[in-house]
C-alpha positions as CSV (number, residue, x, y, z in Angstrom):
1,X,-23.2,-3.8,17.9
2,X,-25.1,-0.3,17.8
3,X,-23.3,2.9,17.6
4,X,-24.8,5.9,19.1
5,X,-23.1,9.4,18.7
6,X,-24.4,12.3,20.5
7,X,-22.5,15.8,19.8
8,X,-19.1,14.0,19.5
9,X,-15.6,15.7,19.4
10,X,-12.7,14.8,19.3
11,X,-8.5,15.4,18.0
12,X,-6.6,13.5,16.0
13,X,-4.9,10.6,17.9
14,X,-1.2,12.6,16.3
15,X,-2.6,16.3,17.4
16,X,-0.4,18.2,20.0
17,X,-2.1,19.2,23.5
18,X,-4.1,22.3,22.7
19,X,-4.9,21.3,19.3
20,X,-8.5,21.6,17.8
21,X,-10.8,19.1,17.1
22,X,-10.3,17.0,14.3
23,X,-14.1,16.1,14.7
24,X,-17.0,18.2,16.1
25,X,-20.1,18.1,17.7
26,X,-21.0,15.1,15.2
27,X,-24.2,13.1,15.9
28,X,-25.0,9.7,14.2
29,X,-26.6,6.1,14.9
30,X,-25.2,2.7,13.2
31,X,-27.6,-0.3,14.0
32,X,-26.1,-3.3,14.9
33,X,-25.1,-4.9,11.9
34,X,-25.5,-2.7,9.6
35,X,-22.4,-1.6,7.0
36,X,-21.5,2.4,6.5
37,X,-18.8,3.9,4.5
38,X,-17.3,6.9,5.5
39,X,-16.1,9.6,2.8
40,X,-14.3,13.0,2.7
41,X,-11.4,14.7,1.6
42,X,-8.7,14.4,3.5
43,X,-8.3,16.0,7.3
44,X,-11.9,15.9,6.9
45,X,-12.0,13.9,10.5
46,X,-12.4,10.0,9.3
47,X,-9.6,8.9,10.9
48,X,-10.7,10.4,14.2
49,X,-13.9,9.1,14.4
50,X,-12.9,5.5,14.1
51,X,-10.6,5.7,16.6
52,X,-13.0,7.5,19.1
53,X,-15.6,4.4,18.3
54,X,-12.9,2.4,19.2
55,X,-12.3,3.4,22.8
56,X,-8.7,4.6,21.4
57,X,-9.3,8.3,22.1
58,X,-11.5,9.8,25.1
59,X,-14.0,12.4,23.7
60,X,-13.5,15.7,24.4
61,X,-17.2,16.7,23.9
62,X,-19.9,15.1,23.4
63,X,-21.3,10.9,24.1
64,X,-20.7,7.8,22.5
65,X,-22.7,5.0,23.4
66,X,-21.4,1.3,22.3
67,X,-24.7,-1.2,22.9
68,X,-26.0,1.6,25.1
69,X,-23.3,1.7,27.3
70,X,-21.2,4.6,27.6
71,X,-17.4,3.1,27.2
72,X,-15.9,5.9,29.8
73,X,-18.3,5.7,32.6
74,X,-17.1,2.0,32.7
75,X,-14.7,0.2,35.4
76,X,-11.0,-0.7,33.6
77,X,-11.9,-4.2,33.6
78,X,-15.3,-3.8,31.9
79,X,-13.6,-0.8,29.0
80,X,-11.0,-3.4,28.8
81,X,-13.5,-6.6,28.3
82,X,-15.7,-4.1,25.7
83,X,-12.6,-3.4,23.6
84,X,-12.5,-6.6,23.0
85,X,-15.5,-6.8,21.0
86,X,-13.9,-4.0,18.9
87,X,-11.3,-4.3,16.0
88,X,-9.7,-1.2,14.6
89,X,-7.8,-2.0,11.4
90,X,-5.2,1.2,10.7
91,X,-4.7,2.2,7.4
92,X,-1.1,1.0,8.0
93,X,-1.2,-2.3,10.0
94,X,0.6,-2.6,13.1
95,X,2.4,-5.7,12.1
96,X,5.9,-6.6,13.8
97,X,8.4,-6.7,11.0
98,X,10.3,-10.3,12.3
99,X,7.0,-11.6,12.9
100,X,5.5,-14.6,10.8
101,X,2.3,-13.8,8.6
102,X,0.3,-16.4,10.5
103,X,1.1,-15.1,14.0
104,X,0.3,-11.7,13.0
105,X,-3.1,-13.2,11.6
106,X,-3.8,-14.9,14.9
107,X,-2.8,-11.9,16.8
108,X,-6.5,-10.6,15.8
109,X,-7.8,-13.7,18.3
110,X,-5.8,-12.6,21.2
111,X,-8.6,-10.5,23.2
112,X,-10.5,-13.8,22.9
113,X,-8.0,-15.8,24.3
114,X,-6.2,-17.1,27.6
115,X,-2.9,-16.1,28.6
116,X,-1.3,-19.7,28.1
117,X,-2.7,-20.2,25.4
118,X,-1.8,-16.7,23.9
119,X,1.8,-16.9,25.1
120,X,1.5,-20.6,23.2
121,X,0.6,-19.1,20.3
122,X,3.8,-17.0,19.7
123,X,6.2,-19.9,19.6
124,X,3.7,-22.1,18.0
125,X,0.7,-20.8,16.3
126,X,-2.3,-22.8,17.9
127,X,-5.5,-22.2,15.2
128,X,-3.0,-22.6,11.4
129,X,-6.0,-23.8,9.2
130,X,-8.0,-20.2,10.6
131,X,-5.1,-17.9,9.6
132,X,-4.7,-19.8,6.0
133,X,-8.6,-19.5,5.6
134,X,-8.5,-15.7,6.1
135,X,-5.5,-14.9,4.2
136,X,-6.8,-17.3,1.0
137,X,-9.6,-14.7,1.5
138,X,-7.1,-11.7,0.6
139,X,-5.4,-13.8,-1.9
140,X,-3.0,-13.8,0.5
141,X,-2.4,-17.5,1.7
142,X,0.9,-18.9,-0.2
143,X,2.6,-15.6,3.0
144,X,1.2,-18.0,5.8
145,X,4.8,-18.5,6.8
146,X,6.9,-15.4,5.6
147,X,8.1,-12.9,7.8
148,X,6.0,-9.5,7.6
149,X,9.3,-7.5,6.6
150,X,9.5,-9.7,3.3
151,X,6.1,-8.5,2.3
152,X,4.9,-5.8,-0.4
153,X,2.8,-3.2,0.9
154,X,0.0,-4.4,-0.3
155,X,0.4,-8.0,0.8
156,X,0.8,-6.4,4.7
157,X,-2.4,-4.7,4.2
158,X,-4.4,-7.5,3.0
159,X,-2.7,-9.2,6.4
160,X,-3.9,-6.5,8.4
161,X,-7.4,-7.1,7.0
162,X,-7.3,-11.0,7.4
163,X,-6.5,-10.1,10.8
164,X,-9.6,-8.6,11.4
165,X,-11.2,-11.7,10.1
166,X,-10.3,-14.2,12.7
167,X,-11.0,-11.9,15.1
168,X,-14.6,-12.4,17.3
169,X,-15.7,-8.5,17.5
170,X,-18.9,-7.4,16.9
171,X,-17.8,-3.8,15.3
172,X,-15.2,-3.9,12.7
173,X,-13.7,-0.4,12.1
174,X,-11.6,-0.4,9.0
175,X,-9.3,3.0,8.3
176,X,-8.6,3.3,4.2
177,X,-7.8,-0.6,3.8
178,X,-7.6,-0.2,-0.3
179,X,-5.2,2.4,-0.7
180,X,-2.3,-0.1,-1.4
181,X,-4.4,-2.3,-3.5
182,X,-4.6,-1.9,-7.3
183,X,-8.5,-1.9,-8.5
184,X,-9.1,-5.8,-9.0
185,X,-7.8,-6.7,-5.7
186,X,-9.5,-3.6,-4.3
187,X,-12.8,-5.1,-5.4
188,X,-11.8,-8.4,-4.4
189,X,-10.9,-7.2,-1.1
190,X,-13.9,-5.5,0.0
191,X,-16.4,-8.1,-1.1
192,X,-14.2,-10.5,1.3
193,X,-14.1,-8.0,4.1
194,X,-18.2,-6.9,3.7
195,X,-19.2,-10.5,3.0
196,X,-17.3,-12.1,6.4
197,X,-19.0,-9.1,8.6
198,X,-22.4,-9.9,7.2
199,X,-22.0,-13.6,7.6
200,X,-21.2,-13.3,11.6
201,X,-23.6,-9.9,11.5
202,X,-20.9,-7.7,12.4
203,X,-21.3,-4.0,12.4
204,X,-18.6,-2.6,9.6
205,X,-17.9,1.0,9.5
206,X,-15.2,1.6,7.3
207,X,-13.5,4.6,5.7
208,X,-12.7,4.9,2.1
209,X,-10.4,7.5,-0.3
210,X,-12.3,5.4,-3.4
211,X,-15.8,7.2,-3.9
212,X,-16.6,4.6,-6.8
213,X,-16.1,1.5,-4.3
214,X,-18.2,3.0,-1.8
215,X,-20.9,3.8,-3.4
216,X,-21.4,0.2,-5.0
217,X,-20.5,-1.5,-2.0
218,X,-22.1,0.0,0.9
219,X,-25.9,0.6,1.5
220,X,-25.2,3.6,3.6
221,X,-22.5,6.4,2.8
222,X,-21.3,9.0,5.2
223,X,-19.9,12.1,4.0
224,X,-17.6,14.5,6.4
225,X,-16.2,17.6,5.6
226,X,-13.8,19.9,8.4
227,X,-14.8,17.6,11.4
228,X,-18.6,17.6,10.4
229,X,-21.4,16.1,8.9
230,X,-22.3,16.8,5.7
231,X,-24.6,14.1,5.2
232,X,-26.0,10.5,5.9
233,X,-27.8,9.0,3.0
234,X,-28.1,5.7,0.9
235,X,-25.8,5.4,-1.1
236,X,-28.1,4.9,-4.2
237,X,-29.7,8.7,-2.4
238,X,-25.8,10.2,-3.4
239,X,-25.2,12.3,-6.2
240,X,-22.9,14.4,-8.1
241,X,-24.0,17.6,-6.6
242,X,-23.1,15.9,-3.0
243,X,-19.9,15.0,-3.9
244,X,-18.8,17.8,-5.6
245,X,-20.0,20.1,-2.4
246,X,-18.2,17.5,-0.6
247,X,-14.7,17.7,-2.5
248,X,-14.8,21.2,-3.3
249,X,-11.1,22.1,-3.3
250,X,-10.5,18.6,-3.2
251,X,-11.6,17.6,-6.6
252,X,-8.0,15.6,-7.2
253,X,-9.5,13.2,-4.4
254,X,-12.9,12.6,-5.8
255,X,-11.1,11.7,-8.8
256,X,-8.9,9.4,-7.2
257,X,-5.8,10.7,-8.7
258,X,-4.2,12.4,-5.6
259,X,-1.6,10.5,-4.0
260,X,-1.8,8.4,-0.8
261,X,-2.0,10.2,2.8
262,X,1.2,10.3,4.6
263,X,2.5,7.7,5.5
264,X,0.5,5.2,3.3
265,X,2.4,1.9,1.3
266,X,2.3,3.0,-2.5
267,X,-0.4,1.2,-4.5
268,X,0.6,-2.4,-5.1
269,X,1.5,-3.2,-8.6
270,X,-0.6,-5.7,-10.7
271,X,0.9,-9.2,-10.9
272,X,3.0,-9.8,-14.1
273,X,1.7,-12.9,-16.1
274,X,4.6,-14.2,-18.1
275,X,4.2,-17.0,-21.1
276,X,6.4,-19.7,-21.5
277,X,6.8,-21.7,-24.4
């Protein structure tokens, strides 16, 4: 799916009436298929733009343009039948707490599906061998049948991102999805989640508080500072000097040593490997 943005604004989806935009007047194309990362300290507008790409928020300047259409000149049926195409992934998944694992997992199919066979799938999940496939993908598969309230942090956020998996959009948005993960499963993570949207040729725009993973897994970095642009380049086109302008005052973030936004699971510890003789 191809992105075009044309002067967008926009407030945060928390912001009070009145507030001001989170995001301004920013202007960008994303071909179909292509994969960009989205960097910046934080307030710097990340979260806002994924969730005005996803239909979630209403501009409040500005055009966005989803395949060339315009989302909000649409009928309700036809908005509702292009959000399907879409999947936002938050940076905390919205995952019912009595839930199983593998009906949350399925949940990602349900724009896709019937209402029989959706209300089937509650009671009795209808695709199994899908959900274990994506979860074995986060490492994730021995949860298939746990409740989500029995889960670490970072086991509900590699759920949340198997979700997005079996789901059939054509633009993946994915808000922070490492900052529960310790490095190796970071890594692991990422290759899984770029790899699956360039097999189906998926456009991925994803944001990331990890500089380091961005720039060695995405072709194409996008840096934002105060609800702006500050620039759109390759990532092998990014250097010191534009982070540092990027992170000034923010340095602690570049560095990766300030803590999780609000609101974020703490980072997931490393597995403990114990001998036995």
């Amino acid at each position: 799916m191809k992105l075009e943005l044309d002067g967008l604004s926009g407030c945060h989806p928390a912001a009070k009436a009145g507030a001001a935009p989170a995001l301004r007047a920013l202007s960008l194309s994303v071909q179909g298929g292509e994969q960009v990362a989205v960097i910046g300290p934080s307030g710097a507008g990340k979260t806002t733009l994924l969730h005005l790409v996803a239909c979630a928020l209403q501009p409040s300047a500005g055009r966005l343009l989803l395949d060339g259409q315009d989302p909000w000149s649409l009928s309700r049926g036809a908005l509702q039948t292009l959000r399907g195409q879409l999947f936002l992934a938050p940076q905390v998944p919205p995952l019912p707490p009595r839930q199983r694992v593998v009906t949350a997992v399925l949940a990602g199919r349900l724009p896709h599906e019937g209402l029989w066979t959706s209300l089937r799938s509650l009671f009795y999940p209808v695709d199994i061998p899908r959900a274990e496939q994506a979860l074995a993908g986060f490492d994730v598969a021995d949860k298939l049948f746990d409740r989500v309230d029995r889960l670490s942090g970072g086991e509900r956020q590699r759920v949340g991102l198997a979700r997005a998996l079996v789901s059939q959009a054509s633009l993946l948005l994915v808000d922070e999805p490492l900052s529960a993960l310790d490095p190796t499963r970071s890594q692991h993570a990422i290759e899984t989640l770029t790899a699956a949207a360039r097999a189906r040729g998926a456009t991925l725009v994803a944001t990331l508080h990890h500089v380091e993973m961005a720039l060695a897994n995405f072709p194409r970095i996008v840096g934002l500072r105060d609800g702006a642009l500050a620039f759109d380049l390759l990532a092998a086109d990014v250097t010191p000097q534009h982070l540092q302008a990027l992170y000034a005052q923010h340095l602690d973030e570049l560095d990766g040593s300030a803590p999780a936004p609000d609101g974020a699971y703490p980072a997931e510890p490393a597995p403990v490997v114990m001998l036995c003789r």
